[in-house]
FITOR-432544 format. One record per atom (N, C-alpha, C): z, x, y; residue in one letter. Coordinates in pm, whole numbers, padded with zeros to 5 digits, always signed. Atoms other than C-alpha are relative to their C-alpha. Layout:
BEGIN
ZXYA ...
END
This chain:
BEGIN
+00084-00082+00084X +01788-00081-00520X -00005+00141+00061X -00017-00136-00026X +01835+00297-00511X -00168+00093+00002X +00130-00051+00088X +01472+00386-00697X -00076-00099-00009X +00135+00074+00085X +01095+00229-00719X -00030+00125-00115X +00128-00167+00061X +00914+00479-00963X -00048-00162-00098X +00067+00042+00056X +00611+00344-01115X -00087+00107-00067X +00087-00118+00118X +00414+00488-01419X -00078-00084-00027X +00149+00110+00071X +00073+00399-01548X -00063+00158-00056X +00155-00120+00035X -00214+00622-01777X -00038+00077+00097X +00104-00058-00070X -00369+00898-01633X -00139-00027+00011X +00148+00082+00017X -00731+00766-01524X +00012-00119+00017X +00045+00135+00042X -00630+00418-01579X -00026-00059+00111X +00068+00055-00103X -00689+00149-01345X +00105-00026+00130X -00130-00028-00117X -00363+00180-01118X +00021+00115+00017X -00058-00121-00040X -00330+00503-01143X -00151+00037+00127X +00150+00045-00053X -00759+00521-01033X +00052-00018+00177X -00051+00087-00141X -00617+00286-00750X +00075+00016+00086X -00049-00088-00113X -00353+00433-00585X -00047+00148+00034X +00071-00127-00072X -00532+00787-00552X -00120-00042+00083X +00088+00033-00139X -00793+00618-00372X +00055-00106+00114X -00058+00056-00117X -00586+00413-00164X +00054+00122+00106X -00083-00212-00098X -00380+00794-00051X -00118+00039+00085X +00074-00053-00061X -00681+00920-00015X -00080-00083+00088X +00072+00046-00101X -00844+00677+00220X +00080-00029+00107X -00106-00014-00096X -00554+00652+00405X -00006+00125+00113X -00036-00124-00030X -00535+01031+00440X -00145+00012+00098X +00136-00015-00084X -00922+01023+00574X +00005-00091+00101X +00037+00100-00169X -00908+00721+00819X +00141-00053+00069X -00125+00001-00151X -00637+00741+01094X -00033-00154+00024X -00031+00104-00110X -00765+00405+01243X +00059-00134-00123X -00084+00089+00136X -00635+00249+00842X +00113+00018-00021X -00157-00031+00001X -00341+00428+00876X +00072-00050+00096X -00102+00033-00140X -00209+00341+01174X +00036-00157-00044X +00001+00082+00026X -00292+00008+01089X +00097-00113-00077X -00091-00016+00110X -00112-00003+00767X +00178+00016+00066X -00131-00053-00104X +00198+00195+00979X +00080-00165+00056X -00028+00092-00094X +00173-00131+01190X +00050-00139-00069X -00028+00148+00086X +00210-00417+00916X +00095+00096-00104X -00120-00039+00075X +00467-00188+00726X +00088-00014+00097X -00125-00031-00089X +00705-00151+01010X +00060-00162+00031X +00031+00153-00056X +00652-00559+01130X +00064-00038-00067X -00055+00057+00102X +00725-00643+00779X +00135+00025-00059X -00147-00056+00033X +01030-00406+00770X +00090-00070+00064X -00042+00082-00122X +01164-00565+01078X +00035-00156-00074X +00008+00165+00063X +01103-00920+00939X +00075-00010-00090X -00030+00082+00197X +01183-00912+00552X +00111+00143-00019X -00108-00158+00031X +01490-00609+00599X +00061-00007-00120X -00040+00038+00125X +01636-00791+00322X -00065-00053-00122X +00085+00086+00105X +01368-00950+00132X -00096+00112-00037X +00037-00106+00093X +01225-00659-00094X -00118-00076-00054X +00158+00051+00018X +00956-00920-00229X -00031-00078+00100X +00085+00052-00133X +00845-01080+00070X -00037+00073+00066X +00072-00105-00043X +00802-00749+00216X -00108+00005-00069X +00090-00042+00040X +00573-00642-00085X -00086-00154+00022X +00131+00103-00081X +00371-01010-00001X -00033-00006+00092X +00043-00022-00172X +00364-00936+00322X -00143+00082-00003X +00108-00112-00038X +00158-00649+00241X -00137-00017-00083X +00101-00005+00111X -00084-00766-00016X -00135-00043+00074X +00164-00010-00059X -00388-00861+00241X -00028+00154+00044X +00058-00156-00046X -00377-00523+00392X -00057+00109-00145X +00020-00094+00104X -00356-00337+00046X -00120-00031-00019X +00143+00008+00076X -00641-00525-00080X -00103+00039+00052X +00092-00078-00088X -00840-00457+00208X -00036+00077-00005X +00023-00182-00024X -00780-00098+00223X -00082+00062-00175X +00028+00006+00144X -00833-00132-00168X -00196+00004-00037X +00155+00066+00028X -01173-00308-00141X -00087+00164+00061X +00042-00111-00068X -01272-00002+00135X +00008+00121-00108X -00048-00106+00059X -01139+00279-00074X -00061-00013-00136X +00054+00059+00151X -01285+00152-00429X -00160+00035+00012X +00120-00011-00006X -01653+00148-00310X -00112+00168-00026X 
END
């Protein structure tokens, strides 16, 4: 795969969702790093597995999700 691109509504509820994921990222260093640390792990691990990477990552997202949402 050369290209992700994802599109959604302006406002809607993914679009909503990743600007506050960026932006809580962008504010807390000790979520980023974090994040950094279970992206890289999972790169390592799943080099070939494109969806087992993205399940890899789905406790952290939600996490950061749940934080960032409030």
């Amino acid at each position: 795969m050369n290209y992700h691109l994802y599109v959604c509504p302006k406002n809607g509820k993914g679009y909503v969702e990743h600007i506050a994921f960026r932006d809580y990222l962008h504010s807390n260093a000790a979520a980023r790093l974090e994040y950094e640390a279970v992206k890289l792990r999972l790169a390592e691990q799943y080099r070939y597995d494109i969806d087992a990477y993205g399940e890899g990552k789905t406790a952290i997202v939600t996490s950061i999700l749940k934080k960032a949402m409030k």
